[in-house]
C-alpha positions in Angstrom: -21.3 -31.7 -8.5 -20.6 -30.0 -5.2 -23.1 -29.1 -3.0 -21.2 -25.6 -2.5 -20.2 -22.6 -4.8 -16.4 -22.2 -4.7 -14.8 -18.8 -4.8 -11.5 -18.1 -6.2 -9.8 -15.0 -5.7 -6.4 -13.3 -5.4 -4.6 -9.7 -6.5 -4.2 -9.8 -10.6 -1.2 -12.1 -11.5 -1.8 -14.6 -8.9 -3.0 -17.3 -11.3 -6.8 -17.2 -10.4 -8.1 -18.5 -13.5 -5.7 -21.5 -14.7 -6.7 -23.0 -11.1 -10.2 -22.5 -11.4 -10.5 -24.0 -14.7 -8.2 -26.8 -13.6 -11.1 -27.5 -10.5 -13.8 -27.1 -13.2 -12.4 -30.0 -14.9 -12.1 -31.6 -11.7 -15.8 -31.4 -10.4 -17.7 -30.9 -13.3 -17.6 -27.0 -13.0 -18.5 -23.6 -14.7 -16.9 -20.5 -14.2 -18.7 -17.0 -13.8 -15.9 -14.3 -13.9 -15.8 -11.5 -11.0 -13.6 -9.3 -13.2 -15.2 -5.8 -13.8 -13.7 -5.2 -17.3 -13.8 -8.6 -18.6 -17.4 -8.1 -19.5 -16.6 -5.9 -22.6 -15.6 -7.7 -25.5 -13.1 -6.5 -27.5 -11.3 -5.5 -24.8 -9.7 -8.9 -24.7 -5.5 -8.2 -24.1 -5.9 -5.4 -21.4 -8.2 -7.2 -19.2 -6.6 -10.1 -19.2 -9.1 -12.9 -20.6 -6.9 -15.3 -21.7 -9.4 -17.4 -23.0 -7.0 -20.3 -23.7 -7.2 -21.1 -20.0 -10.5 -22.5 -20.5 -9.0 -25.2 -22.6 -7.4 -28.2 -21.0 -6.4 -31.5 -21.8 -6.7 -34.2 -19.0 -6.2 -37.8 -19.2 -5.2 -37.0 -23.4 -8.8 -35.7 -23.7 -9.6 -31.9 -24.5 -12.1 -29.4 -22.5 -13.7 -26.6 -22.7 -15.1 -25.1 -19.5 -17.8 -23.2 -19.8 -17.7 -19.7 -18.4 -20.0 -16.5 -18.1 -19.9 -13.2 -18.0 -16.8 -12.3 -20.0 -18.0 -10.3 -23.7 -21.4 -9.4 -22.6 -21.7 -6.0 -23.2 -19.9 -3.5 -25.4 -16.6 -1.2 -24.8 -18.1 2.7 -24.1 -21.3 1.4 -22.1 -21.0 1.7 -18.0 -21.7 -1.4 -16.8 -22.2 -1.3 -13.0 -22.5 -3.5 -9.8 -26.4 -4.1 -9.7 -26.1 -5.6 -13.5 -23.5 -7.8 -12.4 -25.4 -8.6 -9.3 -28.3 -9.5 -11.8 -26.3 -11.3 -14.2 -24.9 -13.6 -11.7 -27.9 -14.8 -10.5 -29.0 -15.6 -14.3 -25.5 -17.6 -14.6 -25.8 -19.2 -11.0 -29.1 -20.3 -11.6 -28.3 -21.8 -15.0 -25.2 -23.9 -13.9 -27.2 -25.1 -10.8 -30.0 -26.3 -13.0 -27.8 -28.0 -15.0 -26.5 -29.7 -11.9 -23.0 -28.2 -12.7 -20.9 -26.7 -9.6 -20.3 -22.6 -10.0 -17.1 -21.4 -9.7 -16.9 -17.8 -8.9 -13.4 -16.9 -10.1 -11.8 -13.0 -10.1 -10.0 -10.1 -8.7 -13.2 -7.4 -8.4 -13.7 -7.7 -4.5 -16.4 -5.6 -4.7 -18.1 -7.9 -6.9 -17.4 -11.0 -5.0 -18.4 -9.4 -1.8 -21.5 -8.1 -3.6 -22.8 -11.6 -4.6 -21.9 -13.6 -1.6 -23.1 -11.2 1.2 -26.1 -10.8 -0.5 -25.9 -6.6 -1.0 -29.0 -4.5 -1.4 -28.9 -2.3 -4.6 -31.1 0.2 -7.1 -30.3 0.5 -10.3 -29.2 4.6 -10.4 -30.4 6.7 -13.7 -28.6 9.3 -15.2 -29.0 12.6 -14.5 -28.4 14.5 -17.3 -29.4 18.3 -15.5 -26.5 17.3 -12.7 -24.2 16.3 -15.2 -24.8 19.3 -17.2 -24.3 21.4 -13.3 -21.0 19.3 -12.7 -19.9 19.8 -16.1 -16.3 22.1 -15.8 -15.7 21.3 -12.2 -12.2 20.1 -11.5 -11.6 16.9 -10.1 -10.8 18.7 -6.2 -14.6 20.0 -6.4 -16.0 17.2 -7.2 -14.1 15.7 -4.7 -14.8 17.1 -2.3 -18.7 17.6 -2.8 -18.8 14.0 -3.2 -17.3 13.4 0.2 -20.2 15.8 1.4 -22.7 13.6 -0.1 -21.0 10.3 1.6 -21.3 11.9 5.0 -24.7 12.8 4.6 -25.7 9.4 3.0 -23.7 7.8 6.2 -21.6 6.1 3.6 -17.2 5.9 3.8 -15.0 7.6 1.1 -13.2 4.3 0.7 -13.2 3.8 -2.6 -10.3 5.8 -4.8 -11.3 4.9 -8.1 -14.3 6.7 -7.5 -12.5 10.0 -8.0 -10.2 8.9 -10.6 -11.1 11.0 -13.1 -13.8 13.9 -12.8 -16.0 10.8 -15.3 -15.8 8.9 -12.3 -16.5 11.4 -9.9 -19.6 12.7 -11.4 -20.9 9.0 -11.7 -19.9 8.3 -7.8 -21.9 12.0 -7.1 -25.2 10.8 -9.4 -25.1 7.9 -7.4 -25.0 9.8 -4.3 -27.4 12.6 -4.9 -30.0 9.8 -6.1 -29.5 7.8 -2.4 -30.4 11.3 -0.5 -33.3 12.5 -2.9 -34.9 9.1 -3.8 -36.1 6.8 -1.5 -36.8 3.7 -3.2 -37.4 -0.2 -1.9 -34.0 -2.1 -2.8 -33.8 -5.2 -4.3 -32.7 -7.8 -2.1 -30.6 -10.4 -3.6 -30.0 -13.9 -1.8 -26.6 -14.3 0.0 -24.9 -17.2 -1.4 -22.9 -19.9 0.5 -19.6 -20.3 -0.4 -16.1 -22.1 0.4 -13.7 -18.9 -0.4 -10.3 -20.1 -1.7 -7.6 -17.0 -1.6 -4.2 -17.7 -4.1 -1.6 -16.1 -2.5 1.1 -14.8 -3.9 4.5 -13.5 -2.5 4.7 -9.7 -3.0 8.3 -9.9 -4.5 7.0 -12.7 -7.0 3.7 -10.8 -8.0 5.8 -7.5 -8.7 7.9 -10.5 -11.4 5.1 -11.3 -12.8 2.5 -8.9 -13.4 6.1 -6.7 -14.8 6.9 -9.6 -17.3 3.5 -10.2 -18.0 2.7 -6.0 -19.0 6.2 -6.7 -21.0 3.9 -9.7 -22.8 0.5 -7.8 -23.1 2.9 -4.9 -25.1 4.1 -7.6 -27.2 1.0 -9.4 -28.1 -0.8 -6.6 -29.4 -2.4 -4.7 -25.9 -1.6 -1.1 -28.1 -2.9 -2.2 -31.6 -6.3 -3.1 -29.2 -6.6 0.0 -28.1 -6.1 1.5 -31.7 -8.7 -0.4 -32.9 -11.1 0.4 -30.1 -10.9 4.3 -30.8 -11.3 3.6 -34.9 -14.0 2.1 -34.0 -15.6 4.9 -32.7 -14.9 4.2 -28.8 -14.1 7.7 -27.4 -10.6 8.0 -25.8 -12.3 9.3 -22.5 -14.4 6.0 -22.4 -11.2 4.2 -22.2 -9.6 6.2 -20.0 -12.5 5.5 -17.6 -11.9 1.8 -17.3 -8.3 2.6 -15.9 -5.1 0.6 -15.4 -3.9 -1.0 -19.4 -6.7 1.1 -21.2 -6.3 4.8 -19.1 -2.5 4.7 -20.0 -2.0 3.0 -23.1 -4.6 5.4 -24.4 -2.7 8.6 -23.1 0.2 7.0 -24.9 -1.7 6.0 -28.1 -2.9 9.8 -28.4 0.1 11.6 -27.4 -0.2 12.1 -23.7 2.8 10.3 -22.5 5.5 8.9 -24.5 5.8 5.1 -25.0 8.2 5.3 -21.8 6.4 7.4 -19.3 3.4 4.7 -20.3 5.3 1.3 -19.4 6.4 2.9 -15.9 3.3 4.7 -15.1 1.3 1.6 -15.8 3.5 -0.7 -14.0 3.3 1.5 -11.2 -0.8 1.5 -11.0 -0.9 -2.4 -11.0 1.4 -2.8 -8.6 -0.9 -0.4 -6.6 -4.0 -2.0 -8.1 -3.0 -5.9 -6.8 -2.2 -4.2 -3.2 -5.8 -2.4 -2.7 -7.2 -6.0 -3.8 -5.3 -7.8 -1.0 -6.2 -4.9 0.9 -10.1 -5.9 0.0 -9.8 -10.0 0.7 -8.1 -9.2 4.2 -11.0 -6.5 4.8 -13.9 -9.4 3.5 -11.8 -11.3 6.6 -12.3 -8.7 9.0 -15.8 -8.2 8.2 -16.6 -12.3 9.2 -15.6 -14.1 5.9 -13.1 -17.1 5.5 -10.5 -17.4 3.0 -8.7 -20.4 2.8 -5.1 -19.2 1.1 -3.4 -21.4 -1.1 0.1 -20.7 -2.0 0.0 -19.4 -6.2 3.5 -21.0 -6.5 2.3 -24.9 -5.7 1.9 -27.1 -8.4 -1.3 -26.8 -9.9 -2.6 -30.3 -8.8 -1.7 -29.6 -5.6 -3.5 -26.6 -5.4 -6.2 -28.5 -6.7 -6.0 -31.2 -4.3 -5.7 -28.9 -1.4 -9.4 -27.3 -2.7 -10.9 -30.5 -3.2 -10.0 -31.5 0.8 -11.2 -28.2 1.5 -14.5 -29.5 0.3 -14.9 -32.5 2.2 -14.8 -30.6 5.4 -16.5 -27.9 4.5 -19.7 -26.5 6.5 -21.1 -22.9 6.1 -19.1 -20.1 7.1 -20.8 -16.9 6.1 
């Protein structure tokens, strides 16, 4: 066991969670995803589990790493950043009891910066009377009243997906209006220490891959997945919610956009999606942390190696 957490992160497509469980394997490890979406289950294809990276063989024998929070809750609910915050501390406490290292592995920079900074947070009721107020604004209004709220709160508008769909914005505006009204003590969560390994990936090869892998999603099934989501009673605007593969393939699955307009609209938004995440990690360097990059395209044990002589020399750098 290491006396640190590692962190692994990098924009979707970078290869995040091969090398993690490859370094679990290697120090006797367990993983605890920071991937918003992988926490519903059934939602296995478009969030991009693939749960056969937890399986390895090394030295001809076969192992499973244990991981955590991925299927914990079901498709429709709204899980949020003070759950996670909770949950992780549940999982991180667990692995360190069992005198495992944690491996904090995802592309949800919100989350990660969440857990290891240590962020203060409220869990934020509904509202159902400002919902029902909200209720047949357009997305502009609600837009723009939530940006009134942020200035008054002292808070940036810096997060789009906030107003990605008027869902979205009257969530972001609940949130808001319960900051100004309710003054409450926040829970404060413990920072935790951390060596923070980025993957990098070259912006010509992740715009390869994350195309050829969408191709691949298609193939496997990502469309039957979303079928069987809404047949089994999920409501096409909860999907939509959860953006990127579920918010287009859904449009296309009930007749929004053609099969066509859904591959290029959908390539498009991840390509945009695994820029705004880089955008995050070199933001998490401005604001104090390090991020030791590793190349994505090295061979995996010397990625791995490169971590583990990371960890030799490593002292705290939050």
């Amino acid at each position: 066991m290491l006396d640190k957490m590692i962190t692994i992160l990098g924009p979707t497509a970078s290869g995040k969670t091969p090398l993690a469980a490859a370094l679990a394997a290697k120090v006797g490890g367990e993983i605890i995803s920071a991937d918003s979406r992988q926490v519903y289950r059934r939602m296995d294809i478009g969030t991009g589990k693939d749960l056969s990276d937890y399986h390895l063989v090394a030295d001809g024998a076969a192992i499973d790493i244990p991981y955590h929070l991925i299927d914990i809750v079901e498709p429709g609910t709204k899980y949020n950043l003070f759950q996670y915050q909770h949950d992780f501390c549940e999982a991180y406490k667990g692995i360190i009891g069992r005198g495992r290292t944690p491996i904090l592995c995802g592309g949800t920079g919100l989350y990660i910066e969440a857990v290891l900074r240590g962020y203060q947070l409220s869990p934020v009721p509904q509202n159902p009377q400002l919902r029902q107020r909200l209720e047949g604004k357009s997305l502009a209004e609600l837009t723009a009243m939530l940006k009134d709220l942020k200035q008054q709160n002292g808070s940036n508008m810096h997060n789009t997906t906030d107003v990605d769909s008027c869902q979205r914005a009257i969530r972001a505006i609940e949130i808001e209006e319960y900051n100004l009204h309710t003054p409450t003590d926040k829970r404060q969560l413990p920072a935790v220490d951390s060596l923070i390994i980025g993957v990098s990936i070259d912006r010509e090869a992740r715009r390869e891959k994350i195309t050829r892998r969408l191709k691949a999603r298609l193939e496997e099934g990502m469309i039957d997945e979303v079928r069987e989501l809404l047949a089994g009673g999920i409501p096409a605007e909860d999907l939509i919610y959860y953006g990127l593969e579920y918010k287009f393939v859904t449009q296309y699955v009930i007749g929004q956009l053609s099969y066509d307009e859904m591959f290029r609209l959908l390539e498009i938004a991840i390509h945009q999606f695994a820029k705004r995440q880089m955008t995050w990690f070199r933001g998490m360097e401005r604001r104090g942390f390090k991020i030791h990059w590793i190349d994505a395209l090295l061979p995996m044990d010397v990625k791995v190696g490169k971590i583990m002589e990371l960890t030799k020399n490593y002292d705290s750098e939050l």
